[in-house]
Jmol script that loads the backbone (N, CA, C; Angstrom):
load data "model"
ATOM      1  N   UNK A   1     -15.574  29.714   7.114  1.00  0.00           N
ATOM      2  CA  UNK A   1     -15.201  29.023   8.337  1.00  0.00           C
ATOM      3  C   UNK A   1     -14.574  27.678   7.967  1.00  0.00           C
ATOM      4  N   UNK A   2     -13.345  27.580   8.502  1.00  0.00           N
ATOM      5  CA  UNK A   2     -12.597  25.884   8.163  1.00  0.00           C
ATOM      6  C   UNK A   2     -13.084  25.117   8.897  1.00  0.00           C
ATOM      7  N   UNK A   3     -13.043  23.533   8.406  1.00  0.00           N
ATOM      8  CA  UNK A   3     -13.748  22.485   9.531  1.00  0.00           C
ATOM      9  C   UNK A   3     -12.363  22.556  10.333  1.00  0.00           C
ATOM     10  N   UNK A   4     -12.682  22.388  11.922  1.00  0.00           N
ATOM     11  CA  UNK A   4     -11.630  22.142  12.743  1.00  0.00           C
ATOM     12  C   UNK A   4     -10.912  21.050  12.464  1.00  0.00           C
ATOM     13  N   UNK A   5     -11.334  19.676  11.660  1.00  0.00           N
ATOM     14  CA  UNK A   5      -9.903  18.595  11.594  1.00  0.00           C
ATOM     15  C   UNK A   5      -9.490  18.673  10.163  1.00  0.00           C
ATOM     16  N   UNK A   6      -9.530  19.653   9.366  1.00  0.00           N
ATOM     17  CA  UNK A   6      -8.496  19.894   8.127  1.00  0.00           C
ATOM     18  C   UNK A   6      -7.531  19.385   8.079  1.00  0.00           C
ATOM     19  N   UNK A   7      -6.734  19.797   9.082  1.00  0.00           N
ATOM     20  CA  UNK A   7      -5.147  19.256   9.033  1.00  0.00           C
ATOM     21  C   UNK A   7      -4.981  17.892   9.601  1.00  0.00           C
ATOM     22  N   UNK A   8      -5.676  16.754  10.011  1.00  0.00           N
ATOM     23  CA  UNK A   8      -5.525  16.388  10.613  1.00  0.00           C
ATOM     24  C   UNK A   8      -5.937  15.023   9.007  1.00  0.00           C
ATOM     25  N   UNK A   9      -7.085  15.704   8.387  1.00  0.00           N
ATOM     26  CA  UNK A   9      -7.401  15.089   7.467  1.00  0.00           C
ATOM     27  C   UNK A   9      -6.774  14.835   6.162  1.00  0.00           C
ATOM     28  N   UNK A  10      -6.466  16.521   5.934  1.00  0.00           N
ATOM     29  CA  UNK A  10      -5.538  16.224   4.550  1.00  0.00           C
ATOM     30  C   UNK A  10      -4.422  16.665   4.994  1.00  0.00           C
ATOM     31  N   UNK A  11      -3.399  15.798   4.921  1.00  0.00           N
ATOM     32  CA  UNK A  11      -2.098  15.145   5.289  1.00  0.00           C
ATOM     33  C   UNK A  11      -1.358  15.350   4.585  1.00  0.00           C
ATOM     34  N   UNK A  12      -1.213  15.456   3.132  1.00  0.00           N
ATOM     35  CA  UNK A  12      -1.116  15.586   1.889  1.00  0.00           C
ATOM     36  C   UNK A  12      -1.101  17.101   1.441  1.00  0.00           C
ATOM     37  N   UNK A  13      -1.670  17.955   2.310  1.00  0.00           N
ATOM     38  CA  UNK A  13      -2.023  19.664   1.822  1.00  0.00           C
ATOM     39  C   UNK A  13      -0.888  20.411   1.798  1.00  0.00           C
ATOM     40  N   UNK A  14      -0.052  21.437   1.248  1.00  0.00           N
ATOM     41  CA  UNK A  14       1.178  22.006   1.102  1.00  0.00           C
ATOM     42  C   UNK A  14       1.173  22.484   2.613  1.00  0.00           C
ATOM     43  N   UNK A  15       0.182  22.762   3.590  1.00  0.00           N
ATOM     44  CA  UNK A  15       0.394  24.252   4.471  1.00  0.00           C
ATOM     45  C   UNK A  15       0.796  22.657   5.870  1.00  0.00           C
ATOM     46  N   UNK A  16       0.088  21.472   5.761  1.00  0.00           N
ATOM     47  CA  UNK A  16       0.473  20.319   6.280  1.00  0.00           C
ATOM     48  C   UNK A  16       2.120  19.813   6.026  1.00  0.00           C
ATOM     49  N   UNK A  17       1.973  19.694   5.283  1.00  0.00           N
ATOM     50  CA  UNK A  17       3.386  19.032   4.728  1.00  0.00           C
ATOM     51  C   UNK A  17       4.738  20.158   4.947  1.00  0.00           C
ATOM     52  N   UNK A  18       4.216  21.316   4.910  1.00  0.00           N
ATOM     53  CA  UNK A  18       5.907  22.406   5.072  1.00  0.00           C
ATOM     54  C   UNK A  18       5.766  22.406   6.850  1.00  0.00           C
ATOM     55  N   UNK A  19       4.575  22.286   7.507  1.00  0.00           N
ATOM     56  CA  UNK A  19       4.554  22.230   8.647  1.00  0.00           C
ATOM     57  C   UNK A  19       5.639  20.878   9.690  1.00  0.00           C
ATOM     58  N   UNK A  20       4.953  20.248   9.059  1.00  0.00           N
ATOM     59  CA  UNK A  20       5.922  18.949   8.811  1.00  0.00           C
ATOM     60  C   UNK A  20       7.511  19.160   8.869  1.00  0.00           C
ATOM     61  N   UNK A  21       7.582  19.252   7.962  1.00  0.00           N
ATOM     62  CA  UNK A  21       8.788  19.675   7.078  1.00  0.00           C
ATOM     63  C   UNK A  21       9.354  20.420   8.352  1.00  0.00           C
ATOM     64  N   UNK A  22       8.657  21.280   8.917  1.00  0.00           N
ATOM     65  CA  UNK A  22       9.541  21.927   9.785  1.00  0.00           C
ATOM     66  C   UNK A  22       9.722  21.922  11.184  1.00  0.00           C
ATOM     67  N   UNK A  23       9.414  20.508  11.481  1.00  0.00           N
ATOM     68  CA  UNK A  23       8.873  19.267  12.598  1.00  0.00           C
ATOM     69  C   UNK A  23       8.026  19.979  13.629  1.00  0.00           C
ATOM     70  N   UNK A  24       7.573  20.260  13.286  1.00  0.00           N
ATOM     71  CA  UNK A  24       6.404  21.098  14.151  1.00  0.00           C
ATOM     72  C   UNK A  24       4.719  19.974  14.968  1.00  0.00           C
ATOM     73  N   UNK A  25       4.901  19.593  15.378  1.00  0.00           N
ATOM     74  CA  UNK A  25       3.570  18.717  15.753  1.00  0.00           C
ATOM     75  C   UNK A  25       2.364  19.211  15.323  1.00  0.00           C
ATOM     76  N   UNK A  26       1.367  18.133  15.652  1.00  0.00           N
ATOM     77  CA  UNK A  26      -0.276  18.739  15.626  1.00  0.00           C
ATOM     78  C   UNK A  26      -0.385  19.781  16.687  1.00  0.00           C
ATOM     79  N   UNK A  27       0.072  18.897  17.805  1.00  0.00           N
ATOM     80  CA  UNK A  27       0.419  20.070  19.276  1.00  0.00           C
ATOM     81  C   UNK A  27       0.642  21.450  19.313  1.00  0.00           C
ATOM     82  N   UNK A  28       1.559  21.438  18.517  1.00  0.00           N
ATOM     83  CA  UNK A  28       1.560  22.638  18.279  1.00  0.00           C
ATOM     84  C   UNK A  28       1.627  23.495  17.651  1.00  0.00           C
ATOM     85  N   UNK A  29       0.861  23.190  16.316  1.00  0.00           N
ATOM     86  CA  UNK A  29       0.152  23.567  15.318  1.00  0.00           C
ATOM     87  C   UNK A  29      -1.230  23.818  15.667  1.00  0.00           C
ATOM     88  N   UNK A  30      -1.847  23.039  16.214  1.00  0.00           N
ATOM     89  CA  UNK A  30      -3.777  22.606  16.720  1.00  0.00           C
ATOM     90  C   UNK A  30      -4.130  22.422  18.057  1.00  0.00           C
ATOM     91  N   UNK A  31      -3.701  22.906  18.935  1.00  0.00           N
ATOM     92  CA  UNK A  31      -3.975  22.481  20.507  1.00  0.00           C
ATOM     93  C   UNK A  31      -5.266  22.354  20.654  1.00  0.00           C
ATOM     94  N   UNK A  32      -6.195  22.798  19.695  1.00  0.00           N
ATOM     95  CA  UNK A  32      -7.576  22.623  20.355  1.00  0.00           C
ATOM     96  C   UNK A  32      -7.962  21.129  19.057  1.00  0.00           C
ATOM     97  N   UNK A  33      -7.672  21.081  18.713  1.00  0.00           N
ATOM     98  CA  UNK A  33      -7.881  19.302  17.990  1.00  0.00           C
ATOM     99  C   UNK A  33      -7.299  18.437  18.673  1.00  0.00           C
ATOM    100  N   UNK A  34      -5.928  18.750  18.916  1.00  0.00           N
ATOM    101  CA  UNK A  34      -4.804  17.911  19.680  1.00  0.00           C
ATOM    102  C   UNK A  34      -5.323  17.186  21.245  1.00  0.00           C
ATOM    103  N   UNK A  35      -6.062  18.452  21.977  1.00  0.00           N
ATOM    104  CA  UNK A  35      -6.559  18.081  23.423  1.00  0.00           C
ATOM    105  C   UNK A  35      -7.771  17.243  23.231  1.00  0.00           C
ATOM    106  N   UNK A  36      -8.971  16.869  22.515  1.00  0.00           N
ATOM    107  CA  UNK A  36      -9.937  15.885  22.511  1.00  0.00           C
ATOM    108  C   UNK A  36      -9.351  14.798  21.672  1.00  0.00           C
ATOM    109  N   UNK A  37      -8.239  14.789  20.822  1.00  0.00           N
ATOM    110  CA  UNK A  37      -7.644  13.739  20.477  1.00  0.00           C
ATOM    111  C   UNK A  37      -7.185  12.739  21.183  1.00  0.00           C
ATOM    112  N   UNK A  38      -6.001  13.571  22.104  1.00  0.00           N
ATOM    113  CA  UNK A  38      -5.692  12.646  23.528  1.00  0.00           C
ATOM    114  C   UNK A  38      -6.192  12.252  23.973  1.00  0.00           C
ATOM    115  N   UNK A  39      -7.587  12.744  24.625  1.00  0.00           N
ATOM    116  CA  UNK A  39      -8.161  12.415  25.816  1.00  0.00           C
ATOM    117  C   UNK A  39      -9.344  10.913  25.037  1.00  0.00           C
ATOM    118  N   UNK A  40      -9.342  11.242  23.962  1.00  0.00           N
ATOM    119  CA  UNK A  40     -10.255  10.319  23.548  1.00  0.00           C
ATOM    120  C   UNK A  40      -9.535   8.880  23.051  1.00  0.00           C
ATOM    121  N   UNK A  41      -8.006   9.075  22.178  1.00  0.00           N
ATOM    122  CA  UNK A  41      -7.514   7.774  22.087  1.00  0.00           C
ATOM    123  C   UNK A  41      -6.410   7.516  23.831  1.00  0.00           C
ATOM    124  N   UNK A  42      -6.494   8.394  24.986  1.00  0.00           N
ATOM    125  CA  UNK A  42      -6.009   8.217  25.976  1.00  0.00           C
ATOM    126  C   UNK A  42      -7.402   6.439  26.845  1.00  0.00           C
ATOM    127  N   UNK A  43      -8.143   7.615  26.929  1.00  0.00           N
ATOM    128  CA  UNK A  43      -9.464   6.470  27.364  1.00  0.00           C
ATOM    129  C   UNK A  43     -10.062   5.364  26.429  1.00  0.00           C
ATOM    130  N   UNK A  44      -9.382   5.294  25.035  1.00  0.00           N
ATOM    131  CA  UNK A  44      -9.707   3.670  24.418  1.00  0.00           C
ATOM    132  C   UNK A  44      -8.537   2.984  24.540  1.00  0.00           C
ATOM    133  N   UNK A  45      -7.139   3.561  24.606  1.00  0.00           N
ATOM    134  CA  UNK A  45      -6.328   2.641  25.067  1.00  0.00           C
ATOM    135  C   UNK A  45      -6.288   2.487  26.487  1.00  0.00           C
ATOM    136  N   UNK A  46      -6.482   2.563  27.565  1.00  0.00           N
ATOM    137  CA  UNK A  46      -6.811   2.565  28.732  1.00  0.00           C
ATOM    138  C   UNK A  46      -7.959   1.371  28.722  1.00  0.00           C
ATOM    139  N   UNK A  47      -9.142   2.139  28.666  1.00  0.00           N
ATOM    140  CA  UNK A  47     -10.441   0.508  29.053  1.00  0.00           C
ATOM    141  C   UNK A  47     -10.258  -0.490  27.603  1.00  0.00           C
ATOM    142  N   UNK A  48      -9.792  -0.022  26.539  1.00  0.00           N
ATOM    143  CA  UNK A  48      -9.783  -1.593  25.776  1.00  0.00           C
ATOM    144  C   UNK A  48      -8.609  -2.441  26.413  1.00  0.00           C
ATOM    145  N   UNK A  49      -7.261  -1.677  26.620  1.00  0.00           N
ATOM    146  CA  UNK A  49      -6.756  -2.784  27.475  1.00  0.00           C
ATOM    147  C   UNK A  49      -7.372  -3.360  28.258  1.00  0.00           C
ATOM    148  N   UNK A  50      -8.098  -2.580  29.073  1.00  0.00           N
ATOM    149  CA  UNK A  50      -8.280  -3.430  30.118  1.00  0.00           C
ATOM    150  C   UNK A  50      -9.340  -4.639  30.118  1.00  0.00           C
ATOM    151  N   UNK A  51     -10.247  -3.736  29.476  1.00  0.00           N
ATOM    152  CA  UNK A  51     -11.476  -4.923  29.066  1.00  0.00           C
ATOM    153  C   UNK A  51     -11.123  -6.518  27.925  1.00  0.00           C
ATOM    154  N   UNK A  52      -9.917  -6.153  27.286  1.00  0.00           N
ATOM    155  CA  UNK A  52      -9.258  -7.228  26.310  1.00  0.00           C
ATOM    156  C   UNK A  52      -8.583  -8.205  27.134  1.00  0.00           C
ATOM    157  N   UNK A  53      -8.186  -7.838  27.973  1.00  0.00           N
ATOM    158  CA  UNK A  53      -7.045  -8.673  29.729  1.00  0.00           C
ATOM    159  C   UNK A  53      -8.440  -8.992  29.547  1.00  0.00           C
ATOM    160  N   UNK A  54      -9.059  -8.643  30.416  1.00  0.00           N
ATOM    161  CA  UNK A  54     -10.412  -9.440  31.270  1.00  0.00           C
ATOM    162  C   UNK A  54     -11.399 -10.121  30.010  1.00  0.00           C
ATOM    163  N   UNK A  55     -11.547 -10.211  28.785  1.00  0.00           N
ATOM    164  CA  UNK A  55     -12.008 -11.445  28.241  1.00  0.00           C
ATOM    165  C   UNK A  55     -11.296 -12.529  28.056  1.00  0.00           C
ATOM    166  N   UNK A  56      -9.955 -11.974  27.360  1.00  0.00           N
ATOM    167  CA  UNK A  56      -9.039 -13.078  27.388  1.00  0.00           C
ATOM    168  C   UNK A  56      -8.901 -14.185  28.463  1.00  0.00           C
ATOM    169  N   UNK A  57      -8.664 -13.473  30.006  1.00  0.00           N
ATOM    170  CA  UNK A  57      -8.537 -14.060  31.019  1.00  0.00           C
ATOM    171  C   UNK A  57      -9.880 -15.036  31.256  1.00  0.00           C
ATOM    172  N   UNK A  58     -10.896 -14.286  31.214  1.00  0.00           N
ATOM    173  CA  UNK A  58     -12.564 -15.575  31.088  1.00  0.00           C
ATOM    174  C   UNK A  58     -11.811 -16.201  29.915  1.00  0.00           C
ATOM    175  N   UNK A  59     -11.716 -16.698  28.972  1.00  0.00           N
ATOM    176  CA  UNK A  59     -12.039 -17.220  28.176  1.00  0.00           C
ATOM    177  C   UNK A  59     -10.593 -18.568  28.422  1.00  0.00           C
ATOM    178  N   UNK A  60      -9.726 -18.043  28.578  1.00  0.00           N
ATOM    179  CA  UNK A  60      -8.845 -19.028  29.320  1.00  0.00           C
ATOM    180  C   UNK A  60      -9.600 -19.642  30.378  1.00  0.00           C
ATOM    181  N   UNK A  61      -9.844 -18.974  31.098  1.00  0.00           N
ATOM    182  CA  UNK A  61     -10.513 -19.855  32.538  1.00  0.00           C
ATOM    183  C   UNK A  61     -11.418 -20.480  32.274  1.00  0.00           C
ATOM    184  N   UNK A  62     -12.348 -20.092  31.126  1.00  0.00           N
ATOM    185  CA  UNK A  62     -13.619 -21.213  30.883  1.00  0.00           C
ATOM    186  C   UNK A  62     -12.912 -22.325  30.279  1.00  0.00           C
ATOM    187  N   UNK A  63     -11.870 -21.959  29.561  1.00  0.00           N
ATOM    188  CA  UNK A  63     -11.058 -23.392  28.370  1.00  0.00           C
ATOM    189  C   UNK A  63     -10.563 -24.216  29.943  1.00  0.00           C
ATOM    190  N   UNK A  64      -9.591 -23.823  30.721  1.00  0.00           N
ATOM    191  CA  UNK A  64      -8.988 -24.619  31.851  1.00  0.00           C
ATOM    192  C   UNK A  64     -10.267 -25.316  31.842  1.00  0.00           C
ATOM    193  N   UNK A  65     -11.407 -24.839  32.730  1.00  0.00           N
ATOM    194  CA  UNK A  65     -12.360 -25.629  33.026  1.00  0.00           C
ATOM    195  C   UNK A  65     -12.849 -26.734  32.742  1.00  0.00           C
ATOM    196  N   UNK A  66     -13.106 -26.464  31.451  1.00  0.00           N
ATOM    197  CA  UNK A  66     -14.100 -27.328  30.556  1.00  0.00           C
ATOM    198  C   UNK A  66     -12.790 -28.562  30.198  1.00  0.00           C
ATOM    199  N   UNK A  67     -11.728 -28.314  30.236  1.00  0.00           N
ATOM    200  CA  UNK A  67     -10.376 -29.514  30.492  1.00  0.00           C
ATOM    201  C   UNK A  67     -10.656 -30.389  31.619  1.00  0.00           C
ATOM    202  N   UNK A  68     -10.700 -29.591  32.717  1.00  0.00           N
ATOM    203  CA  UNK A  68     -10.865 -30.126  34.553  1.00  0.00           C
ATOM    204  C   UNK A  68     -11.798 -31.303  34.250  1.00  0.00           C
ATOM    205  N   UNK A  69     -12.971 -30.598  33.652  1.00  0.00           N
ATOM    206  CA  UNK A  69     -14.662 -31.498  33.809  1.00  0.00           C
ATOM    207  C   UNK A  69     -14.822 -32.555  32.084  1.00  0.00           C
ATOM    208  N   UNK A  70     -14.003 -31.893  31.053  1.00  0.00           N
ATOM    209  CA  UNK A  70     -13.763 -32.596  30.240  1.00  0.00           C
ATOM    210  C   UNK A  70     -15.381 -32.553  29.195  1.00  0.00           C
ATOM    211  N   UNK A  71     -15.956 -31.266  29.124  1.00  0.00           N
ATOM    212  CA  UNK A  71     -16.943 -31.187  29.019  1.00  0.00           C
ATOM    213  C   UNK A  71     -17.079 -29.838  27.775  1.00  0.00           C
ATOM    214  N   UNK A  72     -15.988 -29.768  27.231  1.00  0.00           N
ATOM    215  CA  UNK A  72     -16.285 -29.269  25.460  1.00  0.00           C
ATOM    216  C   UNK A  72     -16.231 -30.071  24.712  1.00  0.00           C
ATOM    217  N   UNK A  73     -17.129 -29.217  23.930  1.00  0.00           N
ATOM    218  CA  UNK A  73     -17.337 -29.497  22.520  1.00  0.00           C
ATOM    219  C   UNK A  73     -16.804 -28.513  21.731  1.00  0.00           C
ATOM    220  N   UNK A  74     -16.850 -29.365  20.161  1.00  0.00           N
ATOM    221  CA  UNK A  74     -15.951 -28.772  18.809  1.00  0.00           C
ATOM    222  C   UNK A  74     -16.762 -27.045  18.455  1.00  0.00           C
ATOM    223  N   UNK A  75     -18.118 -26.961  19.119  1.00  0.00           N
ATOM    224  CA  UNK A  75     -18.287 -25.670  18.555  1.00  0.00           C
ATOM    225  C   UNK A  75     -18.389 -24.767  19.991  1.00  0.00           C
ATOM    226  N   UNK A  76     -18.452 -24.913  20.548  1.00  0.00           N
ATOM    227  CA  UNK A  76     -17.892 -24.342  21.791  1.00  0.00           C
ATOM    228  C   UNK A  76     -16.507 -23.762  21.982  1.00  0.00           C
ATOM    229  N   UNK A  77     -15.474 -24.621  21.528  1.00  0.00           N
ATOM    230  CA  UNK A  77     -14.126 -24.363  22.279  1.00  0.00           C
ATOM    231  C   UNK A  77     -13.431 -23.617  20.755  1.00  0.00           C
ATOM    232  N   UNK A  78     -14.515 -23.703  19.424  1.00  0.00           N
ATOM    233  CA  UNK A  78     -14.047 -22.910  18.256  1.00  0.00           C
ATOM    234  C   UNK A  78     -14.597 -21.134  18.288  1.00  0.00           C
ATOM    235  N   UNK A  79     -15.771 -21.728  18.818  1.00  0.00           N
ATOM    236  CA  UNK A  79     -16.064 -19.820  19.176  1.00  0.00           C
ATOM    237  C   UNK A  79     -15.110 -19.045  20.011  1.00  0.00           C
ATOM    238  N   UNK A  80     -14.952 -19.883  21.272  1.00  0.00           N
ATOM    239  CA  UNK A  80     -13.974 -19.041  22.164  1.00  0.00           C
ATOM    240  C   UNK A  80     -12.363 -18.847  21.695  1.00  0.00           C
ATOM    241  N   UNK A  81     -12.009 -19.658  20.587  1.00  0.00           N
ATOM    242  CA  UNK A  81     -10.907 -19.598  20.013  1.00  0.00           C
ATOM    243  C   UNK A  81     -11.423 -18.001  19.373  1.00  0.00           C
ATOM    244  N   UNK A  82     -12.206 -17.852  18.561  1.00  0.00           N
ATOM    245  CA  UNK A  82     -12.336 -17.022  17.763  1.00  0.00           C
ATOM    246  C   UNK A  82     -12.851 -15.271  18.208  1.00  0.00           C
ATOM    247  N   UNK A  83     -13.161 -15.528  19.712  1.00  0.00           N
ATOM    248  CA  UNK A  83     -13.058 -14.614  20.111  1.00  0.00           C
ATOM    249  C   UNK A  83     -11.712 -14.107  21.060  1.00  0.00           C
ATOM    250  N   UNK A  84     -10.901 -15.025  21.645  1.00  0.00           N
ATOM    251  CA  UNK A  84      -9.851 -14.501  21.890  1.00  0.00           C
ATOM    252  C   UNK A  84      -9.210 -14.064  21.356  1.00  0.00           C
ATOM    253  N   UNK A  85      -9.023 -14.878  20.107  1.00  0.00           N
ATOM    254  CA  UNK A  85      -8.289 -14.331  18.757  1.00  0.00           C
ATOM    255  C   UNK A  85      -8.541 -12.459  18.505  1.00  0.00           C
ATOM    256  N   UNK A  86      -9.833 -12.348  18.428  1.00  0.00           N
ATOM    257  CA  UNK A  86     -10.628 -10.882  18.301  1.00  0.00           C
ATOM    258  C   UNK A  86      -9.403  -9.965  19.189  1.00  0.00           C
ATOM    259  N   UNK A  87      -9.840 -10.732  20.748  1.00  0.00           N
ATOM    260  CA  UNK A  87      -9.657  -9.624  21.942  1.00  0.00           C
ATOM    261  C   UNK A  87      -8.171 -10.189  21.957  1.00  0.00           C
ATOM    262  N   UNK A  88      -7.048 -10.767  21.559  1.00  0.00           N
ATOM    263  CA  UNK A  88      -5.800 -10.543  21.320  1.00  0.00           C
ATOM    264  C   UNK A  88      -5.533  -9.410  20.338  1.00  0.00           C
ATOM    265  N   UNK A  89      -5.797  -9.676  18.972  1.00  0.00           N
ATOM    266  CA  UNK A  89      -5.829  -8.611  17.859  1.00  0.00           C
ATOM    267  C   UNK A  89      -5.913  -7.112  18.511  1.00  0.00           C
ATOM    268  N   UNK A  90      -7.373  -7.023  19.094  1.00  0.00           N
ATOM    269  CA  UNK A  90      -7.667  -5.694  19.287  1.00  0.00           C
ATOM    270  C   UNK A  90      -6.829  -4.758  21.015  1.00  0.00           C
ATOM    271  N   UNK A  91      -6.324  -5.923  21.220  1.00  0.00           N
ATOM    272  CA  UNK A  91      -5.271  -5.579  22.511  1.00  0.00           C
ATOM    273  C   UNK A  91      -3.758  -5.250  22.498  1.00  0.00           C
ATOM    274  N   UNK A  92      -3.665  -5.635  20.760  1.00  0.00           N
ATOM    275  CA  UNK A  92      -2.281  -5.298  20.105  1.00  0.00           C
ATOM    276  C   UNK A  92      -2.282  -3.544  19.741  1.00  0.00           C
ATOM    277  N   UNK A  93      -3.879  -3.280  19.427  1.00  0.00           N
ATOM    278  CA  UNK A  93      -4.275  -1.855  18.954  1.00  0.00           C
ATOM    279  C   UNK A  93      -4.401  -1.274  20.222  1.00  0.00           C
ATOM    280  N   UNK A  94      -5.018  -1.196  21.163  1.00  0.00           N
ATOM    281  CA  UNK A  94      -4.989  -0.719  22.285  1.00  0.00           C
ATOM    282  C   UNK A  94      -3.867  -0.103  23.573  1.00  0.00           C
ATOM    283  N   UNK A  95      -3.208  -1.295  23.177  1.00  0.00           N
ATOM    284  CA  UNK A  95      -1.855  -1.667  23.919  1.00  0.00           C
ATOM    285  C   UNK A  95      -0.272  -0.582  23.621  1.00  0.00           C
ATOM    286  N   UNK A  96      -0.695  -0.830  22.281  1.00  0.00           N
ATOM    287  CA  UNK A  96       0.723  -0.590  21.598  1.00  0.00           C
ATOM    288  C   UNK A  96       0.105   0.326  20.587  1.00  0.00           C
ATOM    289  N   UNK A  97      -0.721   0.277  19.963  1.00  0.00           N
ATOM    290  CA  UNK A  97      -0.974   1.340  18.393  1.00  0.00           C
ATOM    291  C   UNK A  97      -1.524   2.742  18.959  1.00  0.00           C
ATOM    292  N   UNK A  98      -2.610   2.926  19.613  1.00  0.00           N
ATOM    293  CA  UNK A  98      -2.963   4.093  20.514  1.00  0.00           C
ATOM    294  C   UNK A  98      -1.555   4.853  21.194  1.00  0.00           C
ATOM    295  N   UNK A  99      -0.992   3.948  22.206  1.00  0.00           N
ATOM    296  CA  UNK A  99       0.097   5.069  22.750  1.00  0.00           C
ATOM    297  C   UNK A  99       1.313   5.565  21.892  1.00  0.00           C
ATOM    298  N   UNK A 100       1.395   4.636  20.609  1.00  0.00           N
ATOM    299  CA  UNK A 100       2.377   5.312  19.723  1.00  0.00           C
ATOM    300  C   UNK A 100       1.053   6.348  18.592  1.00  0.00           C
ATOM    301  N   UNK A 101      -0.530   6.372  18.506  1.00  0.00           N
ATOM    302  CA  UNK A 101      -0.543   7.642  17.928  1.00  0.00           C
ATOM    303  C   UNK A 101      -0.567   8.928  19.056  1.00  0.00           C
ATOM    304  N   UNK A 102      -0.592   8.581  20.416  1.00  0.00           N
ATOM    305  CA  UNK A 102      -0.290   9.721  21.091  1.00  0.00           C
ATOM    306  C   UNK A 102       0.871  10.785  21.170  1.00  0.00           C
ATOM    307  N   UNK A 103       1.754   9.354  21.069  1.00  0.00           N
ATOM    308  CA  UNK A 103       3.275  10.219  21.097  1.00  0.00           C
ATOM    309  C   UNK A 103       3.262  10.665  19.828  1.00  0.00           C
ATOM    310  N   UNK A 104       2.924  10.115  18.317  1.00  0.00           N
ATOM    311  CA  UNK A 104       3.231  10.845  17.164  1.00  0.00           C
ATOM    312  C   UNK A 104       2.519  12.304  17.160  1.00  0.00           C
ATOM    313  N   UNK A 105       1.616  12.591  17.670  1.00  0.00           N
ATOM    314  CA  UNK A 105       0.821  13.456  18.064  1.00  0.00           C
ATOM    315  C   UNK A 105       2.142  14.512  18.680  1.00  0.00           C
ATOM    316  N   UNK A 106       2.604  14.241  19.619  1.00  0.00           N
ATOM    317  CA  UNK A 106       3.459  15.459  20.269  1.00  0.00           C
ATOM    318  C   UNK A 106       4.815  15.529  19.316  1.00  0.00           C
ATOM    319  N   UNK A 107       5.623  14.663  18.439  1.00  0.00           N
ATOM    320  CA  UNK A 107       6.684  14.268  18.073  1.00  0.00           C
ATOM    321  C   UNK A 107       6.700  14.392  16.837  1.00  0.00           C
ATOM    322  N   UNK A 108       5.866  14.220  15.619  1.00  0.00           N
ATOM    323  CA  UNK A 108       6.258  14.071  14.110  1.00  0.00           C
ATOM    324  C   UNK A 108       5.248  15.104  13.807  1.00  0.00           C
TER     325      UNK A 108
END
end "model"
wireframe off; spacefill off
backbone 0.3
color backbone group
């Protein structure tokens, strides 16, 4: 019995690579790997966007604030640097890296 993500794993395997070669997708090579693939990097790019917007956005609004009232401090306003930083980074993956491995998924 083969493990179901073989091909998905070795990338590198001759029966992968002539597949390739003969532009054939995972799609439609693997439809049954291909369909929990989607659906699973479909719903992390979906709520990490969304949840990455909505820290970012707190974390701006707490910085405005604490300007208004004038009421940060140096380790305060360095954490929230360092987590936006995070939830920018990981909103670049979400955003943009997920929906291009979807499409490589139907396309290369």
């Amino acid at each position: 019995m083969e493990f179901p993500l073989i091909g998905v794993i070795e990338m590198n395997s001759s029966a992968s690579a002539s597949a390739v070669g003969r532009g054939q997708s995972l799609y439609s090579r693997r439809p049954v790997v291909a369909g929990p693939y989607v659906a699973v990097l479909g719903v992390a790019a979906v709520v990490g966007t969304f949840g990455n917007l909505v820290v970012m956005t707190t974390v701006a609004m707490k910085h405005l604030r604490n300007r208004r009232q004038r009421t940060e401090t140096a380790g305060n306003d360095a954490g929230s640097i360092f987590v936006a930083n995070l939830a920018l980074s990981d909103l670049i993956v979400t955003a943009v890296i997920n929906p291009l491995a979807i499409a490589g998924l139907f396309f290369w």
